[in-house]
The first five atom37 places (N, CA, C, CB, O) and aatype in JSON, in Angstrom:
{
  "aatype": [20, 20, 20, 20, 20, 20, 20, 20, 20, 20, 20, 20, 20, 20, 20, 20, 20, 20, 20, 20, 20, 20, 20, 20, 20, 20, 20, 20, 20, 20, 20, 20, 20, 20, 20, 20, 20, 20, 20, 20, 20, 20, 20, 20, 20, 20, 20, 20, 20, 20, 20, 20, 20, 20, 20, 20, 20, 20, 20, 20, 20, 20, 20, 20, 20, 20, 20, 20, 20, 20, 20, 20, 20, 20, 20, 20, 20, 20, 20, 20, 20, 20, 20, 20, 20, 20, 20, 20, 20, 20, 20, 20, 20, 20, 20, 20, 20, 20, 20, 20, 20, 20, 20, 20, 20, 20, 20, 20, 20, 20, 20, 20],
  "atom_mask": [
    [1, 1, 1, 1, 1],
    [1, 1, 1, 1, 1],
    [1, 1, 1, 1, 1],
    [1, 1, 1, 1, 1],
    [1, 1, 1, 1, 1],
    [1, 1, 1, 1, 1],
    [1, 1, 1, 1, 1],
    [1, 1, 1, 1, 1],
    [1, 1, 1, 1, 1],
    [1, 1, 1, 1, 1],
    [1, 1, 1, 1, 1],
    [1, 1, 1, 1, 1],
    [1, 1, 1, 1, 1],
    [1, 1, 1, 1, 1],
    [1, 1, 1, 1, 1],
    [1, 1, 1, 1, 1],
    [1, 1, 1, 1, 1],
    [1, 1, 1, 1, 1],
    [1, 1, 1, 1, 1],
    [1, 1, 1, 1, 1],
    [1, 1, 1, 1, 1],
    [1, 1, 1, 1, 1],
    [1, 1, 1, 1, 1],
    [1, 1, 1, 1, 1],
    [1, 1, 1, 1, 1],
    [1, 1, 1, 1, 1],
    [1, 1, 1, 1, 1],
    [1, 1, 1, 1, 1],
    [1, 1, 1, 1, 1],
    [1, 1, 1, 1, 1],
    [1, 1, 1, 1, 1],
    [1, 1, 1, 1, 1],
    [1, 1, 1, 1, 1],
    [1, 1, 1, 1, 1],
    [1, 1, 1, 1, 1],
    [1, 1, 1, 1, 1],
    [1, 1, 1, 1, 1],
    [1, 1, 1, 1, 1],
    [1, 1, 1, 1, 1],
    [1, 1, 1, 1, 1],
    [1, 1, 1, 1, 1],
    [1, 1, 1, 1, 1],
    [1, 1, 1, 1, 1],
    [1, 1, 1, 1, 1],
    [1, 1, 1, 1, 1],
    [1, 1, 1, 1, 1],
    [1, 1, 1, 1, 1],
    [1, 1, 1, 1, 1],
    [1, 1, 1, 1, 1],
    [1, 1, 1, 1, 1],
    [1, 1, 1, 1, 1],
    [1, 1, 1, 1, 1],
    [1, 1, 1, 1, 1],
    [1, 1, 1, 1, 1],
    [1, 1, 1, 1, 1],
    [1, 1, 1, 1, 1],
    [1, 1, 1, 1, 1],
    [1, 1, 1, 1, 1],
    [1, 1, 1, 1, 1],
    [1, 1, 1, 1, 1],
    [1, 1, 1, 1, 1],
    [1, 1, 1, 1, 1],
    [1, 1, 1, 1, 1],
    [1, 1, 1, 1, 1],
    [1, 1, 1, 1, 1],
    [1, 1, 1, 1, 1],
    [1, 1, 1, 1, 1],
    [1, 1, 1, 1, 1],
    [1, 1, 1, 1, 1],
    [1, 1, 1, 1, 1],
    [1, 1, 1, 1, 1],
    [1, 1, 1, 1, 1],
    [1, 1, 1, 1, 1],
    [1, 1, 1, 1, 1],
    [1, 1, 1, 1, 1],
    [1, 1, 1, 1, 1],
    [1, 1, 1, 1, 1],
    [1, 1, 1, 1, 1],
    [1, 1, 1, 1, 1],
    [1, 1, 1, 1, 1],
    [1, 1, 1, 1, 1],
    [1, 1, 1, 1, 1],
    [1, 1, 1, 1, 1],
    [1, 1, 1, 1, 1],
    [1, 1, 1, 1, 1],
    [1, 1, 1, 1, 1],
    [1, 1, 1, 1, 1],
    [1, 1, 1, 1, 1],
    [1, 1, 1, 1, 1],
    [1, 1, 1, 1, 1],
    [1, 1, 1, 1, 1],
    [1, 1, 1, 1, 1],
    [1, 1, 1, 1, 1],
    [1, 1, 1, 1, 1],
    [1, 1, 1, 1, 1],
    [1, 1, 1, 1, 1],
    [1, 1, 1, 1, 1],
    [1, 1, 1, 1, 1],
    [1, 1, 1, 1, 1],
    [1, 1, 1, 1, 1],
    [1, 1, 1, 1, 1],
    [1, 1, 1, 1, 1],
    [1, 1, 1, 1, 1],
    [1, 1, 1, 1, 1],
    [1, 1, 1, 1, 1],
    [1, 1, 1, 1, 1],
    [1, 1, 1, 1, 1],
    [1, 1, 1, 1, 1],
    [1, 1, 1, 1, 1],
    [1, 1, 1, 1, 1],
    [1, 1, 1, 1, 1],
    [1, 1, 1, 1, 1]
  ],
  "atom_positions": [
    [[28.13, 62.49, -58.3], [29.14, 62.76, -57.3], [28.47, 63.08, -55.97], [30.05, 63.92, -57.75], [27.47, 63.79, -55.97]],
    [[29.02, 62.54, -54.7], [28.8, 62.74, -53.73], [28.77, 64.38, -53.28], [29.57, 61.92, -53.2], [29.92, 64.83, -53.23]],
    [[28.1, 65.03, -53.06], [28.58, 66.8, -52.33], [29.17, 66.92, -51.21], [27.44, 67.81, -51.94], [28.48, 66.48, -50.29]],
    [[30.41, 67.42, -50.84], [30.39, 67.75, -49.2], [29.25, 68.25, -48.04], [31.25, 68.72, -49.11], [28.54, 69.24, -48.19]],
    [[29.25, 67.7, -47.33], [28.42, 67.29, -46.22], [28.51, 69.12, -45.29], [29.32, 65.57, -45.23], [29.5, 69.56, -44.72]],
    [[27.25, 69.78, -45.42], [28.07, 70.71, -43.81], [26.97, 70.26, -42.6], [28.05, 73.08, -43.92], [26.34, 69.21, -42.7]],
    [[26.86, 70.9, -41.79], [26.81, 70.96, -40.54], [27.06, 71.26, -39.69], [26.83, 70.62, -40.26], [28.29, 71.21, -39.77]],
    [[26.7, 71.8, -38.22], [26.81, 72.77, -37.66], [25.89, 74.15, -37.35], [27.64, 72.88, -38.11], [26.22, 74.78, -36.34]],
    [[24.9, 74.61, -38.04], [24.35, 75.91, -38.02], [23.34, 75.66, -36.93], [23.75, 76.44, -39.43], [22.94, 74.66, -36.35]],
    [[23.08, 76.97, -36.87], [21.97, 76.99, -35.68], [21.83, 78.52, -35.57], [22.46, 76.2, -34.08], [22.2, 79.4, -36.34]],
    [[21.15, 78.58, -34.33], [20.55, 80.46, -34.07], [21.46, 80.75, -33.0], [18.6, 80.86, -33.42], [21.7, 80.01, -32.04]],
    [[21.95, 81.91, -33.22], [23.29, 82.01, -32.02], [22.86, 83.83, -32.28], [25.59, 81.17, -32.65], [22.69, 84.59, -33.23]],
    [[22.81, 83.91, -30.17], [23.04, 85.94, -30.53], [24.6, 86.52, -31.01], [22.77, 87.05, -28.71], [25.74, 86.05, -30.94]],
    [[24.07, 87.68, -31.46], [24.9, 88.57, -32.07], [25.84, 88.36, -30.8], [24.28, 90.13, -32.51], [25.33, 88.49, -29.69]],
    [[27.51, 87.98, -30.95], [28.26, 88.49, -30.46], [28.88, 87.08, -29.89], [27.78, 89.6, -29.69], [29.97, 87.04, -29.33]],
    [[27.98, 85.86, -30.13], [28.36, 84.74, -29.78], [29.21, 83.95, -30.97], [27.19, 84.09, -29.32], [29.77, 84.55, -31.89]],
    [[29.22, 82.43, -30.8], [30.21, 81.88, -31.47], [29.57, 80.35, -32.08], [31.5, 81.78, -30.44], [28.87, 79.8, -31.24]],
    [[29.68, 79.76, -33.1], [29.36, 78.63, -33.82], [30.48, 77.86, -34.2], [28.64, 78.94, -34.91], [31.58, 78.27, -33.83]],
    [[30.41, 76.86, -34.85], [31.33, 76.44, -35.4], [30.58, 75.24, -36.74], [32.31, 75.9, -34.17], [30.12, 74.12, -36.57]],
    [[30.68, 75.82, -37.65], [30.47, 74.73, -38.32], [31.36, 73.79, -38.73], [29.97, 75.02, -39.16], [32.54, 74.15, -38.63]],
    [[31.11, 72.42, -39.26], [31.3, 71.27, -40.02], [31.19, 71.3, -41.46], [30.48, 70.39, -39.61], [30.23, 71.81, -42.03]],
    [[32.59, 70.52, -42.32], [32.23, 70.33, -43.6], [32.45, 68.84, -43.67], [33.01, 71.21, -44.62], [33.12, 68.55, -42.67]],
    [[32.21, 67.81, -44.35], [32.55, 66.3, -44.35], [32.71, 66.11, -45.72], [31.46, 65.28, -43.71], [31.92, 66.42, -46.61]],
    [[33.93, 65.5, -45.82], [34.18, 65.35, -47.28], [34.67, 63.74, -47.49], [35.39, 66.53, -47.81], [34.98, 63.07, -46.51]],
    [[34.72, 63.23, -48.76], [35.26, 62.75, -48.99], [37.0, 62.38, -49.04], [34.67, 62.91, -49.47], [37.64, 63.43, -49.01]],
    [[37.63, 61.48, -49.08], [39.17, 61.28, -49.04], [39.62, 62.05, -50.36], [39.66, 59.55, -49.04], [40.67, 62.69, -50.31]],
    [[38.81, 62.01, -51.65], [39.26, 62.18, -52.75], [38.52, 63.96, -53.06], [38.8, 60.76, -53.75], [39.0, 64.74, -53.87]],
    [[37.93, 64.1, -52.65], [37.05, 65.46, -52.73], [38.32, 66.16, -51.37], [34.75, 65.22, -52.14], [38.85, 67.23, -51.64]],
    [[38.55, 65.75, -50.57], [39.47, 66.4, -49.66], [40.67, 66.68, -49.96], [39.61, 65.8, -48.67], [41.32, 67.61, -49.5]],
    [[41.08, 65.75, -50.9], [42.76, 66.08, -51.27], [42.54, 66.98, -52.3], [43.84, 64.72, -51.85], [43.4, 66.86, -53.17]],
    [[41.92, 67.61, -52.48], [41.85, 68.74, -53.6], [42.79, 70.02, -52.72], [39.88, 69.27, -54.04], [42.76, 70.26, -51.51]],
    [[43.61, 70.71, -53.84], [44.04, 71.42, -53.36], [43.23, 72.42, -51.92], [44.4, 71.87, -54.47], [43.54, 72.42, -50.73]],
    [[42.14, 73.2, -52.65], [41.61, 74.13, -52.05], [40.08, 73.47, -51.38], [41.54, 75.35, -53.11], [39.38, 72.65, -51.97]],
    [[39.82, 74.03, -50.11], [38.52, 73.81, -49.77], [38.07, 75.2, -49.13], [38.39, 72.55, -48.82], [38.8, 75.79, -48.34]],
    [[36.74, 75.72, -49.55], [36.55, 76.79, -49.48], [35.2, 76.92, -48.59], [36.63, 77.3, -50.76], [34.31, 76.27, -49.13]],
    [[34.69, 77.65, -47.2], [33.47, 78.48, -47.1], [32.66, 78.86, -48.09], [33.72, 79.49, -46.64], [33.38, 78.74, -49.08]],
    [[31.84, 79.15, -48.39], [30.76, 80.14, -48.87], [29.89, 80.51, -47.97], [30.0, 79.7, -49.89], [29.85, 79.94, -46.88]],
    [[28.82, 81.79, -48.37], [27.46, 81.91, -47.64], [26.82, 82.62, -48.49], [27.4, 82.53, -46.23], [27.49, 83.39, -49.17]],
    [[25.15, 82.58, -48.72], [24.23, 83.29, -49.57], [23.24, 83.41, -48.35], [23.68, 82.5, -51.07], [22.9, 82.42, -47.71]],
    [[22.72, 84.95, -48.04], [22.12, 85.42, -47.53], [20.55, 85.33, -48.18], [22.78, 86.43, -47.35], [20.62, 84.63, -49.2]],
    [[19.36, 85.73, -47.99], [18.16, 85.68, -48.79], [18.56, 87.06, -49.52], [16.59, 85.59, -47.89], [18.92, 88.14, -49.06]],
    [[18.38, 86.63, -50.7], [17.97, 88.18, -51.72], [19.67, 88.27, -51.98], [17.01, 90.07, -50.6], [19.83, 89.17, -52.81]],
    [[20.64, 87.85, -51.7], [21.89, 88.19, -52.3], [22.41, 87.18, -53.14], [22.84, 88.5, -51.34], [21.88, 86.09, -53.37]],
    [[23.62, 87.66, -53.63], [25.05, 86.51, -54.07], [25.58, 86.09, -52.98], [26.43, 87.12, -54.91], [25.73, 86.58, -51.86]],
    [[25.96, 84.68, -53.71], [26.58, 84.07, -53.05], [27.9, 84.57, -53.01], [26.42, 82.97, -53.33], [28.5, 84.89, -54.04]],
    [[28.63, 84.69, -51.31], [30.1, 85.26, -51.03], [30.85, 84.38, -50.84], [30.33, 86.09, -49.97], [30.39, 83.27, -50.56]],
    [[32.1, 84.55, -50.93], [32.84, 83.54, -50.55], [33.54, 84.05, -49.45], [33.65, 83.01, -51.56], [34.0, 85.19, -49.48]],
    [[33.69, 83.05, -48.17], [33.86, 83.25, -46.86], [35.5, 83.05, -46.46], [32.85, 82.26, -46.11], [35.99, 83.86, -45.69]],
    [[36.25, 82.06, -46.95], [36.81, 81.46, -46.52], [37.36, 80.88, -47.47], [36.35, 81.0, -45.77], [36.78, 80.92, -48.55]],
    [[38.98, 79.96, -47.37], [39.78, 79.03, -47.86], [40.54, 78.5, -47.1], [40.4, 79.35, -48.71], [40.92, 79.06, -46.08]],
    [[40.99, 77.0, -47.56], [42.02, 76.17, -46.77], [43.15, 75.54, -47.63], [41.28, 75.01, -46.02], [42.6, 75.4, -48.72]],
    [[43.83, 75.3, -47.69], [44.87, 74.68, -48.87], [45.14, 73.31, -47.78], [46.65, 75.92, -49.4], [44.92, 73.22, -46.57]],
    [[45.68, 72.32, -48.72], [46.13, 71.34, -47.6], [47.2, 71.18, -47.37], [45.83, 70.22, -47.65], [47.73, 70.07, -47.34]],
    [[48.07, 72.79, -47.05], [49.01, 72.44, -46.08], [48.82, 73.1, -44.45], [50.35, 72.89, -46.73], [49.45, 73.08, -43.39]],
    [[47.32, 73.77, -45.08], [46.58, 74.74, -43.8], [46.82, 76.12, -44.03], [47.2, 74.47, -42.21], [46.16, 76.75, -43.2]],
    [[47.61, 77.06, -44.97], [47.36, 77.66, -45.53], [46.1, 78.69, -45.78], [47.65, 77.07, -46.0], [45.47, 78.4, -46.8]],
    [[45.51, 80.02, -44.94], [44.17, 79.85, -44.94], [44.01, 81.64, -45.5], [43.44, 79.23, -43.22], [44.93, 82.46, -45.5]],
    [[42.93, 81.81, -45.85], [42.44, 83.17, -46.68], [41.0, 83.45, -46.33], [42.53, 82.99, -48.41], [40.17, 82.55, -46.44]],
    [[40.78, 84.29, -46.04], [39.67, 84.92, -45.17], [39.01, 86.76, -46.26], [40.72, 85.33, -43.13], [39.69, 87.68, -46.71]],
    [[37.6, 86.52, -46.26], [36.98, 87.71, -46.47], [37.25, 88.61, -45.58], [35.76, 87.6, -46.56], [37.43, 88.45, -44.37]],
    [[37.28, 90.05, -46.52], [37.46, 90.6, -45.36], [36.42, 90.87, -44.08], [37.9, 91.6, -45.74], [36.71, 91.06, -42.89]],
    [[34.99, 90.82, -44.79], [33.85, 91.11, -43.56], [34.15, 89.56, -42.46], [31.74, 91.16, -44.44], [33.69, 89.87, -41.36]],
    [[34.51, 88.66, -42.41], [35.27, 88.05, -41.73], [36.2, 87.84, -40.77], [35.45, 87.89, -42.11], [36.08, 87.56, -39.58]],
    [[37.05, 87.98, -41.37], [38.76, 88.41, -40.79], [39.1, 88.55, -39.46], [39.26, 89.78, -41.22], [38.88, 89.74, -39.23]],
    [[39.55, 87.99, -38.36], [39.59, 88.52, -37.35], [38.52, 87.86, -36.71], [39.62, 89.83, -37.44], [38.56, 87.87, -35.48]],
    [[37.39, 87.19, -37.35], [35.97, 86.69, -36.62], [36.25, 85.11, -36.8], [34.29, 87.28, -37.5], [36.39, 84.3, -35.89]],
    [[36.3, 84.87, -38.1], [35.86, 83.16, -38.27], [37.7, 82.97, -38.43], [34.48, 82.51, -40.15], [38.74, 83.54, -38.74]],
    [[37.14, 81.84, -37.99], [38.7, 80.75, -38.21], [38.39, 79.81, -39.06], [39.33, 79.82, -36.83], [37.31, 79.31, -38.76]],
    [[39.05, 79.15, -40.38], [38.94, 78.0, -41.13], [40.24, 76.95, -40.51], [39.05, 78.44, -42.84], [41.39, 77.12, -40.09]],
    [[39.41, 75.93, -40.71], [40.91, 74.73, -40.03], [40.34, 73.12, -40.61], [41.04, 74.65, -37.52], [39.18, 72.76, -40.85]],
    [[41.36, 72.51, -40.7], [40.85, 70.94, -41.28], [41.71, 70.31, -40.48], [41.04, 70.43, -43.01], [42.83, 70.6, -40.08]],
    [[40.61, 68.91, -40.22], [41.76, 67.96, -39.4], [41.53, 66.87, -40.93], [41.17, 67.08, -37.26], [40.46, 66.61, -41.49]],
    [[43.01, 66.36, -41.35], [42.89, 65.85, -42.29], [42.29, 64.2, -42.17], [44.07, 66.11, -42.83], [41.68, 63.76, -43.14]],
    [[42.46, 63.46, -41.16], [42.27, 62.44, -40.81], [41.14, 61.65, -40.23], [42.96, 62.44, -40.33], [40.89, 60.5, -39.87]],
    [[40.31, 63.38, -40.37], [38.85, 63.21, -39.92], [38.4, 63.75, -41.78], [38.22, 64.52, -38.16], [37.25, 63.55, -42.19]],
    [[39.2, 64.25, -42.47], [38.93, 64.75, -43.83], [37.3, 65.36, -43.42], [39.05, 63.34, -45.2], [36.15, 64.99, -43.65]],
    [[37.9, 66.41, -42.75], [36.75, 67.46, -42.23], [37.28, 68.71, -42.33], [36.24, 67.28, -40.72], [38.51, 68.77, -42.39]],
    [[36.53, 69.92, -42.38], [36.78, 71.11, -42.14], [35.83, 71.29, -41.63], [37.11, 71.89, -42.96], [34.69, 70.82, -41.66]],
    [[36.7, 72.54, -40.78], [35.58, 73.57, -39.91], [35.66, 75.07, -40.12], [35.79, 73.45, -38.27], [36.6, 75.65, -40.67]],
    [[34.84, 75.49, -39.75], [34.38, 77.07, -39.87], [33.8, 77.74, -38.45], [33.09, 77.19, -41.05], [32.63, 77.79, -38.09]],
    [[35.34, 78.38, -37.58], [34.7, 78.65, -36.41], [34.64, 80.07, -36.67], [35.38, 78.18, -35.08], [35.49, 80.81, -37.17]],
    [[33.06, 80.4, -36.07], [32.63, 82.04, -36.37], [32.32, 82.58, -34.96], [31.12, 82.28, -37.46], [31.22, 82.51, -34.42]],
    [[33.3, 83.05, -34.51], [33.01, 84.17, -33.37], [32.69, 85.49, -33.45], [33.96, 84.32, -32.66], [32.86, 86.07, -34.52]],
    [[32.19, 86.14, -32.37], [31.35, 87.41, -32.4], [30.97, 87.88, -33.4], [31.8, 88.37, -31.93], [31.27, 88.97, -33.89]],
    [[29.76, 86.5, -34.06], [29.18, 86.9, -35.11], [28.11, 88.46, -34.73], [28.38, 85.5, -35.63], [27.99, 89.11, -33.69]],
    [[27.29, 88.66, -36.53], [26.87, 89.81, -36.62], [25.56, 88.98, -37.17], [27.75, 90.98, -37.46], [25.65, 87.82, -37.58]],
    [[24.46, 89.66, -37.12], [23.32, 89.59, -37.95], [23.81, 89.46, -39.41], [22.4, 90.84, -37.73], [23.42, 88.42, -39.94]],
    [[24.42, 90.12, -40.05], [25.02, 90.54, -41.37], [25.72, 88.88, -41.79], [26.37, 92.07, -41.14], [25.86, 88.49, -42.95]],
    [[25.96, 88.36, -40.98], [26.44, 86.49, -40.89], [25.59, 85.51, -41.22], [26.77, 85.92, -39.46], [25.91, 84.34, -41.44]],
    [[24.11, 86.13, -41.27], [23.06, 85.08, -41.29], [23.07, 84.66, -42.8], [21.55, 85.65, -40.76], [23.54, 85.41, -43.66]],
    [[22.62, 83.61, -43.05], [22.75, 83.14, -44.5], [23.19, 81.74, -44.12], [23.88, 84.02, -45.55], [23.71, 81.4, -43.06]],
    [[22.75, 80.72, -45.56], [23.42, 79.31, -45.88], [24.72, 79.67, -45.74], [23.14, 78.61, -47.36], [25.18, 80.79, -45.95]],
    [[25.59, 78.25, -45.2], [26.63, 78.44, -45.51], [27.08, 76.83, -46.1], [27.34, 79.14, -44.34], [26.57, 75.82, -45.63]],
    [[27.93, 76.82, -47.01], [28.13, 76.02, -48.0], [29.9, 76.0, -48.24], [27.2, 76.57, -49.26], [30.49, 77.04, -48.55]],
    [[30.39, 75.08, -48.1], [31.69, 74.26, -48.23], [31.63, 73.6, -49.48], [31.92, 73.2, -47.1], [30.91, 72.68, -49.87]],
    [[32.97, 74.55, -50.29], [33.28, 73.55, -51.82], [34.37, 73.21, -52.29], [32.9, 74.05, -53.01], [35.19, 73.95, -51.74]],
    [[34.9, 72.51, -53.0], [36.13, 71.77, -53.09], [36.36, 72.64, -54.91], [35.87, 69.58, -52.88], [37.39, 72.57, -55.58]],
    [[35.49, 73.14, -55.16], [36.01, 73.85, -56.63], [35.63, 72.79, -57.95], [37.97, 74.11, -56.58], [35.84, 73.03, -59.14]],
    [[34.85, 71.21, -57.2], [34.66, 70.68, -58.35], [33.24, 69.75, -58.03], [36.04, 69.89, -58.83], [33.21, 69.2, -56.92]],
    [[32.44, 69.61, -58.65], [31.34, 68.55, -58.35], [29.98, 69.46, -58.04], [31.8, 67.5, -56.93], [29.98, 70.64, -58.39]],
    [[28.54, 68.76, -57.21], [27.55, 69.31, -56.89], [27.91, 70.51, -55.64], [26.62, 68.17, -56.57], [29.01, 70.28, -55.12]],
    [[27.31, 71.56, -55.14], [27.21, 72.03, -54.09], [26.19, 71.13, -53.25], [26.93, 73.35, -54.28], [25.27, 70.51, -53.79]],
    [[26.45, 71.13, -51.78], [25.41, 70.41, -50.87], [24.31, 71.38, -50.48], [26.08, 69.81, -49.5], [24.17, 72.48, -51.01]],
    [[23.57, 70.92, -49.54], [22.45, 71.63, -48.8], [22.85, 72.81, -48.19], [21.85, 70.83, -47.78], [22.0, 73.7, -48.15]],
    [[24.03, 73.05, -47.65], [24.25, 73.87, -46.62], [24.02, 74.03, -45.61], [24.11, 74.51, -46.7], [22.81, 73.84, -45.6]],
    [[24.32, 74.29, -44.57], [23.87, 74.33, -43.29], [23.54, 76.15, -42.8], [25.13, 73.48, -42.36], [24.42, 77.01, -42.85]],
    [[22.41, 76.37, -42.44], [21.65, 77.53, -41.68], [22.64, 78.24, -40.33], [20.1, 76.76, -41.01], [23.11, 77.39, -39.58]],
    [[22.86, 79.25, -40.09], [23.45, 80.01, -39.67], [22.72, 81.47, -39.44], [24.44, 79.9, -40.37], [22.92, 82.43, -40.19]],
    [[21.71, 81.49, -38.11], [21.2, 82.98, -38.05], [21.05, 83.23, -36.92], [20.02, 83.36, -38.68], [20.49, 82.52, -36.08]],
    [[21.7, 84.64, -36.72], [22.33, 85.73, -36.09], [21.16, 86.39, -35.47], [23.17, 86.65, -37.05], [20.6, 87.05, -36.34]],
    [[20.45, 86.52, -34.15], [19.61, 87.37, -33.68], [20.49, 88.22, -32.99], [18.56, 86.82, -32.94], [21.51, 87.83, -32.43]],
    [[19.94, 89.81, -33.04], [20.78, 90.82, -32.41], [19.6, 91.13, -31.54], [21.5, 92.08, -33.36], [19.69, 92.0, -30.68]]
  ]
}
């Protein structure tokens, strides 16, 4: 199986804003749920984020209020916009549909 695609990360200061990319498939996209993750070094993996496809969206709470999840369906993409991130943000972050391989992830770190 193909993995969803992310993209997007980079080094951004504390207090600024990113946005990542997820790229999915047509058939990996119509899955009900598409979800964020992130694994920091030395932790578990958290779960960040959800999208349903009617847009429908659910947020961690260390989150909340910071990142926005959103999909344009026609680009069968999601995004993950993270404003006035924290150091505490740094970590892979990884987009999953609940079925198949996980991808590479895309890098996301926070200098304060």
């Amino acid at each position: 199986q193909v993995p969803l695609v992310e993209s997007g990360g980079g080094l951004v200061q504390a207090g600024g804003s990113l946005r990542l990319s997820c790229a999915a498939s047509g058939t990996i996209f119509s899955r009900r749920f598409i979800d964020w993750y992130r694994q920091a070094p030395g932790k578990q993996r958290e779960w960040v984020a959800k999208i349903d496809r009617g847009g429908f969206t659910n947020y961690a709470t260390s989150v909340k209020g910071r990142f926005t999840i959103s999909r344009d369906n026609a680009k069968n993409t999601v995004y993950l916009q993270m404003n006035n991130v924290k150091p505490e943000d740094t970590a892979v972050y990884y987009c999953y549909s609940g079925q198949g391989p996980w991808g590479q992830g895309t890098q996301v770190t926070v200098s304060s």
